[in-house]
C-alpha positions in Angstrom: -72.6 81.3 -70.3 -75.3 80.5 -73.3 -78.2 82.6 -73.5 -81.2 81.7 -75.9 -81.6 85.0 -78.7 -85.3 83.8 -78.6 -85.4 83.6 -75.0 -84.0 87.3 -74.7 -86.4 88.6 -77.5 -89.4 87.3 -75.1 -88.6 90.3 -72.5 -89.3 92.7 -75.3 -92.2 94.0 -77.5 -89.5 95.4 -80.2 -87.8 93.3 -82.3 -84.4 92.9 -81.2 -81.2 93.7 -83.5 -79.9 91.0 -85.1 -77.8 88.6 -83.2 -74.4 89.5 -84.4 -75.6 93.6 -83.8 -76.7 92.4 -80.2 -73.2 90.9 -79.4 -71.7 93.5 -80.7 -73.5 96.0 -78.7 -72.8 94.0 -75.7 -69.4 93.5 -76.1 -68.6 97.2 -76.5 -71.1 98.2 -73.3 -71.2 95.6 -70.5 -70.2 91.9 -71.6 -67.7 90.2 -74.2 -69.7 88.3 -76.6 -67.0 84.9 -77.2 -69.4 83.5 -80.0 -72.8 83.8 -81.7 -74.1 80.3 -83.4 -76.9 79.0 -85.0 -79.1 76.4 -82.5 -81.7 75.0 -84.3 -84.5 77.8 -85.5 -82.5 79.8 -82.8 -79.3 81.7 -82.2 -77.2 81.0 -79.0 -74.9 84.2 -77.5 -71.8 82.7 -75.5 -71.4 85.6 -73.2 -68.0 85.9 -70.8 -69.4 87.5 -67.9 -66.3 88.2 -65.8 -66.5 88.3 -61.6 -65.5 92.3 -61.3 -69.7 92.5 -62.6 -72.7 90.9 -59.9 -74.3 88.0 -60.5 -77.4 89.7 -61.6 -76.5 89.2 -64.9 -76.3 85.1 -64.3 -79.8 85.1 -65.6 -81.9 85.9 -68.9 -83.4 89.0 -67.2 -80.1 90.5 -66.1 -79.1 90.3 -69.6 -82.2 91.5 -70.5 -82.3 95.1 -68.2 -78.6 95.4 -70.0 -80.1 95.3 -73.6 -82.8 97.5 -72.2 -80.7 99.9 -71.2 -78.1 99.8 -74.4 -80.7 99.6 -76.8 -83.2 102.2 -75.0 -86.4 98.9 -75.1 -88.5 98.9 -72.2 -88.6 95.1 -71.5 -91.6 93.0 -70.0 -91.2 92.4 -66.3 -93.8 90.6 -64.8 -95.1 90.8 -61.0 -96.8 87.2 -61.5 -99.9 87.1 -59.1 -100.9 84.3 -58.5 -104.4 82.6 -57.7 -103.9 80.3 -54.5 -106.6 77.7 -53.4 -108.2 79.4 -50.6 -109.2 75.8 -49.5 -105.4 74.6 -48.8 -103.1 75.8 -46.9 -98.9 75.4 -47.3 -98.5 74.9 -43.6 -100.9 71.9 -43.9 -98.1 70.3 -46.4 -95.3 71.5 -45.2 -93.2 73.2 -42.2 -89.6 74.9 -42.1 -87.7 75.1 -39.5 -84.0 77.0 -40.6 -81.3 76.6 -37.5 -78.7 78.7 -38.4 -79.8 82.2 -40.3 -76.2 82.8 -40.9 -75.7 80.3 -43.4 -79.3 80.7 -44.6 -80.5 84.0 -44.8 -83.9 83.6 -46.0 -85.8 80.1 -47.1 -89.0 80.6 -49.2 -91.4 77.4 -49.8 -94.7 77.2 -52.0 -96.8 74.2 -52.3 -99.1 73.0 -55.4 -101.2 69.9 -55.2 -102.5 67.7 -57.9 -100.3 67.8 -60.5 -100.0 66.1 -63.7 -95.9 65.5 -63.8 -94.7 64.9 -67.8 -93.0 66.4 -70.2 -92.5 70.1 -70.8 -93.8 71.7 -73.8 -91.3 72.3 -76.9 -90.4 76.0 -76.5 -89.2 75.4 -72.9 -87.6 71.9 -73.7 -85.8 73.8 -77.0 -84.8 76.7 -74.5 -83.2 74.7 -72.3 -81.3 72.5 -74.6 -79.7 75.9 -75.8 -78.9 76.9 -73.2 -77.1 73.9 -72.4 -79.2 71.7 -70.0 -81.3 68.2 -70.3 -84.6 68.4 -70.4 -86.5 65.6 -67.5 -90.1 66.5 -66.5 -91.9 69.4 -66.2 -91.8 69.9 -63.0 -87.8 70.2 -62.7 -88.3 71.9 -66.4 -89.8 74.9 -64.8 -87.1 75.0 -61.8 -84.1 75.1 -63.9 -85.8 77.3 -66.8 -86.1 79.8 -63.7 -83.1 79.5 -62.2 -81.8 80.6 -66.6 -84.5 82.9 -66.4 -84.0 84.8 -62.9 -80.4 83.7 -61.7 -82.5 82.2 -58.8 -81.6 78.1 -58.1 -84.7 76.5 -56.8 -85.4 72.7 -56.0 -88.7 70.9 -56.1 -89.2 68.2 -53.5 -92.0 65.7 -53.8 -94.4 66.6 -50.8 -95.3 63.0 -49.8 -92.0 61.5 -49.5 -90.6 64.0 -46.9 -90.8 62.2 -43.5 -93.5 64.3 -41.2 -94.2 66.9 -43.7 -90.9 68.6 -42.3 -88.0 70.9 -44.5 -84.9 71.4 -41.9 -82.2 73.6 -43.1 -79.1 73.0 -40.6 -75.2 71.5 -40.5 -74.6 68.1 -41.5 -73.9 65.3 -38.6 -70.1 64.0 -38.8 -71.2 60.4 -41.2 -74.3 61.3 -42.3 -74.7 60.2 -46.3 -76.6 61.2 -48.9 -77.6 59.7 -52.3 -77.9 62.5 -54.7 -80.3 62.6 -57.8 -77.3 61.6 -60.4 -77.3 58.4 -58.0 -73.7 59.2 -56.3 -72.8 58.6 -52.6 -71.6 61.4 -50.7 -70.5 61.2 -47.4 -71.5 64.4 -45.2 -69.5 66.4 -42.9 -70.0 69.1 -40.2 -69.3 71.9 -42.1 -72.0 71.2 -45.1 -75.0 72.9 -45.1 -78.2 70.4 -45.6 -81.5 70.1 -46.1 -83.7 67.4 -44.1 -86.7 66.1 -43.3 -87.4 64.8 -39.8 -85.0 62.1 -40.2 -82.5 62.3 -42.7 -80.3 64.7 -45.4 -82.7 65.0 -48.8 -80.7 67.6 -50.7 -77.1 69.1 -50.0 -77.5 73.0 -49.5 -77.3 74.7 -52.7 -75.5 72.0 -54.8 -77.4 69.0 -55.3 -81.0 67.4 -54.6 -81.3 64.1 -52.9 -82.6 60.9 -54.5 -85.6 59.8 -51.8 -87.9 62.4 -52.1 -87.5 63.3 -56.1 -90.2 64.4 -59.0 -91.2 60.9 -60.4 -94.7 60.2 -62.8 -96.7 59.6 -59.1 -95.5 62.9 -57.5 -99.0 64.7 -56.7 -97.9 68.1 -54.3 -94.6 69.7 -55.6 -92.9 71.4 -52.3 -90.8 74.5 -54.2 -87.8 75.5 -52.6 -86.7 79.0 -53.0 -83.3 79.9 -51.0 -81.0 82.4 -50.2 -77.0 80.6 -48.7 -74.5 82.0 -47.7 -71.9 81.6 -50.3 -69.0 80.7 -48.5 -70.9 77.7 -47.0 -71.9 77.0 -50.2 -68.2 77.0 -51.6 -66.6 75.2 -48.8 -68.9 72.3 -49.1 -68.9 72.1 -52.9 -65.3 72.1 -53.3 -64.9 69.4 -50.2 -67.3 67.1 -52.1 -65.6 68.0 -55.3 -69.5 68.7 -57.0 -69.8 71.9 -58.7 -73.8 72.3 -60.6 -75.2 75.4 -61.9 -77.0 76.3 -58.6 -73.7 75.6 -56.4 -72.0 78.6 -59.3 -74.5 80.8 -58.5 -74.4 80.6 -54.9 -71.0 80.9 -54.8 -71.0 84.4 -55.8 -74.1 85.7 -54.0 -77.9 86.3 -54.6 -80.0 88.6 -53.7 -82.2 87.9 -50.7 -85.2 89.8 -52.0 -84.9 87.6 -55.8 -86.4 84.2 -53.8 -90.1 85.3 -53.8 -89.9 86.6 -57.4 -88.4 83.5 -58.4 -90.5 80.8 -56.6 -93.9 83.0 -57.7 -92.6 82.8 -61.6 -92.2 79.3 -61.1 -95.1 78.0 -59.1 -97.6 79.7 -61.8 -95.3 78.3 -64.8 -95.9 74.8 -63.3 -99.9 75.5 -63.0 -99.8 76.4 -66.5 -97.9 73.6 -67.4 -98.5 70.7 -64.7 -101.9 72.2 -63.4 -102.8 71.6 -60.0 -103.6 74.0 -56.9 -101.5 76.5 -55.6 -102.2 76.1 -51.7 -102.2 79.2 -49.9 -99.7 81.3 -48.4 -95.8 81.9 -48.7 -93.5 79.8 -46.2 -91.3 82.5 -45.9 -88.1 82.5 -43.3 -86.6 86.3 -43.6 -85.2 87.4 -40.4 -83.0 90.0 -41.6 -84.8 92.0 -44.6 -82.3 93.2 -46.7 -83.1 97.0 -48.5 -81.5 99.0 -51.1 -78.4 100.9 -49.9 -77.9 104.6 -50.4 -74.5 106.2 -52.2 -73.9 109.8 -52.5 -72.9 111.0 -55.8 -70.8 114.2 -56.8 -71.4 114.8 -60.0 -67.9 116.6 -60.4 -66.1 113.6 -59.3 -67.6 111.5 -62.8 -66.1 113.8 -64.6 -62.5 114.3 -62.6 -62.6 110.4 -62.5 -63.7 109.4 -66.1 -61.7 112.8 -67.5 -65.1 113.4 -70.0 -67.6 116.1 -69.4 -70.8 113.8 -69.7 -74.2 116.1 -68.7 -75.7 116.0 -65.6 -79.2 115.0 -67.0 -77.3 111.9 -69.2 -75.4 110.5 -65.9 -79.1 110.6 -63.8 -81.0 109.0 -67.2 -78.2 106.4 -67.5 -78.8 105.5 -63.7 -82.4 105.7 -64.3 -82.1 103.2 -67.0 -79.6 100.7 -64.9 -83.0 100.5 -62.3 -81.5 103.0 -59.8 -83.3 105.7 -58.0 -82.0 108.9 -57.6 -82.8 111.6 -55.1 -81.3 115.6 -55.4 -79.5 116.5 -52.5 -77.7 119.5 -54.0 -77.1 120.9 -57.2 -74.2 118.6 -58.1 -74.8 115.8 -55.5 -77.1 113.4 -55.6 -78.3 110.2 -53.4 -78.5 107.2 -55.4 -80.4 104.5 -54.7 -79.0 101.1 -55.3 -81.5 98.3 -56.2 -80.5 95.1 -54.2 -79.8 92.9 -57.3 -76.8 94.7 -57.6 -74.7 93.4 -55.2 -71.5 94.6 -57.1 -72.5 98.6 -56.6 -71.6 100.1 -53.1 -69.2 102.8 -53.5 -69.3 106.2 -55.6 -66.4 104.9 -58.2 -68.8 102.1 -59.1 -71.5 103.8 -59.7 -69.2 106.1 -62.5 -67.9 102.7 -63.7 -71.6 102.2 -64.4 -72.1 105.7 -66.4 -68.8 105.3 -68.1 -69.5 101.8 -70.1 -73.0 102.7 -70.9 -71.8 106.3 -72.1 -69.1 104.5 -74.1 -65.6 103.6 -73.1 -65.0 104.5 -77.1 -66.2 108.1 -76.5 -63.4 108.7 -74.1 -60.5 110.1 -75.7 -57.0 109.0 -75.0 -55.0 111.1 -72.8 -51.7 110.9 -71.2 -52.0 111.2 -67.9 -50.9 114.5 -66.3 -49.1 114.0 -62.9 -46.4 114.9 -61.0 -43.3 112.6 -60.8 -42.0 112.9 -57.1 -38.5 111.0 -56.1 -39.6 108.7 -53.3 -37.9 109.5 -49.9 -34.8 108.6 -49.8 -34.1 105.2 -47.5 -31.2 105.2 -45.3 -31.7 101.7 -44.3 -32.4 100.2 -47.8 -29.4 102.4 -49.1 -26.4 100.8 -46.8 -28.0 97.3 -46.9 -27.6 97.7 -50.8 -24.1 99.6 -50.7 -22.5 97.1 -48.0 -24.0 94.1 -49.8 -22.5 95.1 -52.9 -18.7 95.9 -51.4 -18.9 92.1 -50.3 -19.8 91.0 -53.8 -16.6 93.1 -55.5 -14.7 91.4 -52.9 -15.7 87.6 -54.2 -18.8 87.2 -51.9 -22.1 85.6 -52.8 -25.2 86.8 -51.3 -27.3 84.3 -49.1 -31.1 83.9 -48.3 -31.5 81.0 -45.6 -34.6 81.2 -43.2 -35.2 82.6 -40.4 -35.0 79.7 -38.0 -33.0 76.6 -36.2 -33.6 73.3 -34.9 -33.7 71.6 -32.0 -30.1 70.2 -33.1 -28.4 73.5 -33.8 -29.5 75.0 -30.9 -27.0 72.0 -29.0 -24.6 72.2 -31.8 -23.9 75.9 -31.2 -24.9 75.8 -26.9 -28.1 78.0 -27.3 -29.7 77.8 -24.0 -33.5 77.8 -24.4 -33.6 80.9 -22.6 -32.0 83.1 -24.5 -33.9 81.5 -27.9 -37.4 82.8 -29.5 -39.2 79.2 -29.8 -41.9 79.1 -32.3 -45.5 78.0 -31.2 -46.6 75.8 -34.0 -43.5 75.0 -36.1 -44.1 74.0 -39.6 -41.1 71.5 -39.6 -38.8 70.2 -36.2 -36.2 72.4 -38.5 -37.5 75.5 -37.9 -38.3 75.4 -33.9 -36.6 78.0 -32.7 -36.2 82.0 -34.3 -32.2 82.0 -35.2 -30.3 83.9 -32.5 -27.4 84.6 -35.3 -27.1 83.8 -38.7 -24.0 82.2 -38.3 -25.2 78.8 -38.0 -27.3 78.8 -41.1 -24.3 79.9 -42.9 -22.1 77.6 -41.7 -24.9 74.7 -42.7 -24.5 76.2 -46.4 -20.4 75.6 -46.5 -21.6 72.2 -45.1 -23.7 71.2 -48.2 -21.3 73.3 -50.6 -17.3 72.7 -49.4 -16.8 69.6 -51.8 -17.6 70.9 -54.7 -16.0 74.3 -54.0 -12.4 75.3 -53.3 -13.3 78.6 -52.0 -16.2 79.7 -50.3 -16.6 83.1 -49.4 -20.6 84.4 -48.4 -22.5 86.4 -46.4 -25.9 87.3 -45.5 -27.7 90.4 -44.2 -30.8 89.7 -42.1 -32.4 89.9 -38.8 -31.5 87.9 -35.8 -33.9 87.1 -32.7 -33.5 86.8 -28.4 -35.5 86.1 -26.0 -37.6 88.3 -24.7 -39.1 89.6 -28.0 -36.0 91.4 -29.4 -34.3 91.4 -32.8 -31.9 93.2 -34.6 -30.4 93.6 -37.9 -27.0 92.2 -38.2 -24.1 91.6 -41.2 -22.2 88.1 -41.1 -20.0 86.3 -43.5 -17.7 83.2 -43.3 -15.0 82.1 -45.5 -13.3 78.7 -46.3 -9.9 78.2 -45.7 -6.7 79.8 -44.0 -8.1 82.8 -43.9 -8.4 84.6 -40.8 -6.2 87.7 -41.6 -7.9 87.3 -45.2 -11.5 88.0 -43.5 -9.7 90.8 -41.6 -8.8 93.1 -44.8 -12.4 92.4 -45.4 -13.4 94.0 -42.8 -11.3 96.7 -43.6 -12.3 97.0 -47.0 -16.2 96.9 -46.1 -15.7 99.7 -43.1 -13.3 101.9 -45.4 -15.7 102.1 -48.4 -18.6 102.9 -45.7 -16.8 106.1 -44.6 -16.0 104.6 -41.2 -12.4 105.6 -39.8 -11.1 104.5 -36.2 -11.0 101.2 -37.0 -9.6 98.6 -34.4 -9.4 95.5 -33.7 -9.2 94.3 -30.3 -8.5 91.2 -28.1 -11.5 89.5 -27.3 -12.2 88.6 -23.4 -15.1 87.2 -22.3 -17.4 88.2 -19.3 -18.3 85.6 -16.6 -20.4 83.2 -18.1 -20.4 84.4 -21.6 -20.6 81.6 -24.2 -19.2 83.5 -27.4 -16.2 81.0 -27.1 -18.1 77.6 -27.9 -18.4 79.2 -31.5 -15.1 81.0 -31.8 -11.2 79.4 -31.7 -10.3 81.1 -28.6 -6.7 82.8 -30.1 -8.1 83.7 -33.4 -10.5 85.7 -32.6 -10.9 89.3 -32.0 -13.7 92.1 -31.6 -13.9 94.6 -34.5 -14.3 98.5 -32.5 -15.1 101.9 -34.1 -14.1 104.8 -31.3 -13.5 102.3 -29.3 -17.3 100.9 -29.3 -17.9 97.2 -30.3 -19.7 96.3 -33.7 -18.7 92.8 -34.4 -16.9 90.0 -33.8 -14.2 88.1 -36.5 -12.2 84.8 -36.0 -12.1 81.3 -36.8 -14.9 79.2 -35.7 -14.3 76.6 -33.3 -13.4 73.2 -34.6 -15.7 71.5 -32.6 -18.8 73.5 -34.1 -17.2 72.4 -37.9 -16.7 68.3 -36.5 -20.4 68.7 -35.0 -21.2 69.7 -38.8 -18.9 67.8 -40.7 -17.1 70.7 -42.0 -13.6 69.3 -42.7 -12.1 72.9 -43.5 -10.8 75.7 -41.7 -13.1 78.4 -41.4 -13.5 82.2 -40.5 -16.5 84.1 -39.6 -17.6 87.7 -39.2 -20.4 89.0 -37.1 -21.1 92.6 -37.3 -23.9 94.7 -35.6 -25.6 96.6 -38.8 -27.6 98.9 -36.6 -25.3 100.2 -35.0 -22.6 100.5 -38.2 -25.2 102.0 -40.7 -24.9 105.1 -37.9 -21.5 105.4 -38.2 -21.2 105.1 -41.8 -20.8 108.3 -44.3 -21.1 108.8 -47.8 -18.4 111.9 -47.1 -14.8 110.5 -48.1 -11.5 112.1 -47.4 -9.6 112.2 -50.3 -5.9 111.0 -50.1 -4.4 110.7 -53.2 -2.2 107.5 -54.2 1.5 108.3 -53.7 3.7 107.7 -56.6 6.8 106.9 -54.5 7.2 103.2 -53.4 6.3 101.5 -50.2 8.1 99.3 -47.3 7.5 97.0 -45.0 9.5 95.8 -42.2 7.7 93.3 -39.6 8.0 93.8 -35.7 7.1 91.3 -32.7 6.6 92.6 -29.8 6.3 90.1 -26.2 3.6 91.9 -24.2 1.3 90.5 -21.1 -1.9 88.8 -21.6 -3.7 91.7 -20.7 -2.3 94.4 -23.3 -5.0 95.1 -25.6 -3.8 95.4 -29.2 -5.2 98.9 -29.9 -2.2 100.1 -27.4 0.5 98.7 -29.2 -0.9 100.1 -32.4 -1.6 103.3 -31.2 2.2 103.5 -29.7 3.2 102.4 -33.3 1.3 105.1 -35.3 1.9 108.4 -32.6 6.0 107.4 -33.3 5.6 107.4 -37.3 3.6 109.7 -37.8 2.6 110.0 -41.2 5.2 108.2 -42.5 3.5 104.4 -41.3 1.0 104.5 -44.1 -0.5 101.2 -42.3 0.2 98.3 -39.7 -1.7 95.2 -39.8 -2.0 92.4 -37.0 -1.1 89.3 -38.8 -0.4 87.2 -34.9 -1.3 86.8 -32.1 0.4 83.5 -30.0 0.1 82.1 -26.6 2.1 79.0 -26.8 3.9 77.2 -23.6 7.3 78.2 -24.6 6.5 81.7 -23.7 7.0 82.9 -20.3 3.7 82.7 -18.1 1.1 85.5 -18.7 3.0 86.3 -21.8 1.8 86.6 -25.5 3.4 87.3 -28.6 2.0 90.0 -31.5 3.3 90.4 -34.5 2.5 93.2 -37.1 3.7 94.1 -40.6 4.4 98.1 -40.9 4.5 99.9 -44.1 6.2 102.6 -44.4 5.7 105.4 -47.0 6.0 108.7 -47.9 3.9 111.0 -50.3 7.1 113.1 -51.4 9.8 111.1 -51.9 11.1 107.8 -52.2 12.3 106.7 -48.5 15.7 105.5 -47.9 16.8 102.3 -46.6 18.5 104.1 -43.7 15.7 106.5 -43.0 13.4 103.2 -43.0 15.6 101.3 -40.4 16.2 104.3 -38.0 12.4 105.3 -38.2 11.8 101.3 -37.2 14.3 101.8 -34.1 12.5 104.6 -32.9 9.2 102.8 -32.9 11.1 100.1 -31.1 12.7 102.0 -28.5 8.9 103.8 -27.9 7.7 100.4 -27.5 10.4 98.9 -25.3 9.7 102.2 -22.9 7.0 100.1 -21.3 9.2 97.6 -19.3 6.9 95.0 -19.3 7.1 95.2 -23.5 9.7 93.3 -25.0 10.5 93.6 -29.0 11.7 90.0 -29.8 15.0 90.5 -31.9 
């Protein structure tokens, strides 16, 4: 903002220090000073007043009560009396009628007949023009010289030409339009906040007067309007019209109730001096809800704990004094200060000492480094597994994926989501995003989708939250993987779980429950459920090929779905070491005919109580149910390896170790090891 060095010096009986000294002072205090010119037989300040300080200081006399303070000048503040004609009355001219008090707080009108509208004298046209406005009559001279001078916007209105002598401050009608002074057409709407007389808009709240009842060379009785809106209001309309003006600024960041009266008296005696005419009697003044000073308690301690300087008792309370607040002892280091209502910016304790701080000097406070305590944050389980697991997948080839939290209509009959069972979203942002995503499988699959062609493997996987119906989510693990790769996704699996701590690891024949619809996602044989102690975390398999023609997937692919809650409580950072063995391994491969209803985990465990240590690992590499087998028959097959940690095994200790196992299998009559 521009402030006038000749304008400033006016407040004072002292001669100010020079302009460059001023700037200087204020830049180090309370405001950076951008630039100091030369304006004519003037100097102009181009002060950055930034929005952490009130709007107090929009205005001549904010800036003012700062020098006062900085440079220890008592500056001139003037009550202005004024002499009203006894033999007029502003009710006679004028009436106010303000319908909502929330979006105008307090509306203040004066009225002054038989005035002589021209131009302004030279000091206020030269003031002005430095400070960056046009100079047009006197009359709206002396409101926008106060509105530089005070920080408070007021509007003159031209008495005769508002229909039944009526001022109504209320919401715009949807269509109503107004012609502004600048001669633009602005189409109102409900939200704007306007000022009428009986029968149409004549100014837009706080942002721009109206064309019909201007100042012109015939105006005789000014009407003065002196306001107080609610800044929002003010903000809302502004930016839906696209008008910002000096008043509209001002409003936006909040005035003082109590600065309308001193405002529209400094003005109404400037235009008698200037204009002459009579000032009819009486303040229109609508003020339902007074606003006074509040009240902050002060412990003197806390300045210093909080600026880390010992400043005196007696300078903190004369600095306060000098900033226009009243202070009252309560005890010997508190004190009740009382905040002037200018200040809208002061309402806690820590702004007050911001306050004592800059005046004292920011430059008289030593640099310290902080002394402090540096405390490891608690450590989180959660967080820590998420991290661990997600970075096991990406040593493995895996790329981390972010999709969002939702499906559409269309997945949810791609993948046979019934509606029940789904989270819908009230107001969806996009047909996309309807429904809260019940797994993040399908999201997952979408990405191979947009990515297989370009790609010859895909491997990814996500970690996230999932969502069912009623009001239940969970935290789950899933990956998929392009390709033949079903066994592939298994030793993932078993890599993941191994490096988590987790032992016990099976995997087990999936069969569904009545009704259960895991099978319209998974290729019924290739699928199994992954089991820690025999308790269910997850599912692996191929996906159906149906669900990859639905989304034009042309590959193979495999999938794993694992419940995260549940594994992060089984995991362990504990590890029991079993050192590499330097002799060399085996492996001999065994099928074994079994009925439908053998779960694997029995075979395996059968396999592993007959080798003992010596079957270092088996792994499940087929499962087949074809129609050449006999009915209720399927077919496993497993590769063994054999291996010993003290000695190289010999071909005939391999073989009669792998008759044994077959013999302990073939015990079970209805188990047959296919030769």
């Amino acid at each position: 903002m521009n402030f006038s060095y000749n304008w400033l010096q006016s407040f004072f009986k002292k001669k100010l220090p020079k302009p460059e000294k001023l700037a200087e002072l204020l830049t180090m205090h309370s405001f950076e000073v951008a630039e100091v010119k030369k304006f004519n037989r003037d100097w102009i300040l181009d002060i950055d007043i930034l929005p952490n300080r009130g709007p107090d200081s929009f205005s001549c006399l904010g800036i003012a009560r700062e020098i006062s303070t900085l440079a220890g000048f008592k500056y001139i503040a003037d009550k202005y009396e004024l002499k009203e004609d006894k033999g007029i009355k502003a009710r006679d001219f004028i009436n106010v009628e303000v319908r909502d008090k929330t979006a105008c707080s307090r509306y203040t009108a004066r009225v002054i007949t038989e005035v002589k509208v021209g131009f302004s004298p030279k000091w206020m046209r030269e003031r002005l023009e430095a400070c960056g406005l046009k100079p047009i009559n006197n009359i709206v001279d002396v409101a926008n010289y106060v509105m530089l001078e005070t920080g408070q916007p007021l509007h003159a209105f031209d008495g005769e030409k508002l229909q039944d002598r009526k001022i109504i401050v209320r919401f715009a009608k949807e269509g109503e339009k107004i012609i502004t002074l600048d001669e633009e057409r602005y189409r109102l709407e409900k939200e704007m906040l306007v000022i009428t007389d009986a029968k149409k808009p004549v100014a837009i709240a706080g942002i721009k007067g109206g064309k019909p009842p201007e100042i012109d060379l015939k105006t005789k009785i000014v009407v003065l309007e002196s306001a107080n809106f609610n800044p929002r209001v003010i903000r809302r309309a502004s930016k839906r019209i696209d008008l910002k003006t000096d008043a509209s600024w001002r409003f936006e960041h909040g005035i003082d109730p109590n600065l309308t009266e001193f405002a529209i008296n400094r003005a109404t005696l400037l235009i008698q001096e200037i204009a002459g005419g009579r000032i009819a009697q009486g303040l229109i003044d609508f003020y339902p809800g007074k606003v006074f000073p509040k009240r902050v308690k002060l412990d003197l301690d806390y300045v210093t704990s909080l600026l880390g300087i010992k400043i005196s008792h007696q300078e903190i309370i004369a600095i306060l004094k000098s900033l226009g607040f009243k202070i009252k002892h309560l005890k010997s280091k508190i004190i009740e200060v009382e905040v002037p209502t200018f200040r809208l910016d002061v309402s806690i304790p820590e702004d007050l000492i911001e306050e004592i701080g800059r005046i004292h000097g920011y430059q008289e406070i030593p640099a310290q480094f902080p002394v402090a305590a540096l405390i490891p944050p608690k450590r989180n389980l959660d967080i820590f597994w998420e991290n661990l697991s997600g970075g096991i997948l990406k040593e493995a080839g895996f790329t981390e994926a972010y999709n969002y939290s939702f499906i559409s209509e269309k997945d949810r009959e791609i993948f046979r989501y019934s509606k029940r069972e789904l989270m819908e979203v009230e107001n969806p942002t996009s047909l996309d995003f309807q429904y809260l995503r019940p797994s993040l499988i399908p999201n997952l699959l979408k990405n191979i989708e947009k990515n297989f062609r370009d790609f010859a493997e895909i491997k990814i996987f996500e970690l996230g939250k999932i969502f069912h119906h009623p009001k239940t989510e969970k935290k789950v693990l899933s990956g998929v993987m392009s390709g033949e790769v079903f066994y592939e996704t298994k030793g993932t699996i078993d890599l993941l779980l191994n490096k988590l701590g987790v032992s016990n690891i099976w995997f087990d024949e999936y069969r569904p429950k009545p009704g259960e619809n895991k099978l319209s996602i998974w290729q019924p044989k290739k699928c199994a459920e992954i089991k820690i102690n025999h308790e269910k975390i997850g599912f692996l398999g191929e996906i159906s090929p149906k669900i990859l023609d639905s989304l034009k997937v042309a590959i193979k692919v495999s999938a794993f779905d694992i419940d995260f809650e549940k594994l992060s409580k089984l995991t362990s950072e504990e590890h029991e070491y079993r050192p590499i063995s330097r002799f060399p391994s085996a492996v001999r491969d065994i099928a074994i005919l079994v009925p439908r209803e053998v779960k694997v985990a029995q075979v395996l465990n059968k396999i592993y109580d007959t080798g003992k240590k010596l079957v270092r690992d088996v792994d499940l590499f087929d499962i087949y149910e074809g129609g050449e087998l006999p009915a209720g028959k399927k077919n496993l097959a497993f590769h063994i390896i054999y291996q010993a940690e003290d000695r190289t095994m010999t071909s005939e200790e391999i073989d009669g170790l792998q008759k044994k196992i077959i013999s302990a299998l073939e015990k079970n009559r209805t188990w047959q090891v296919r030769q």
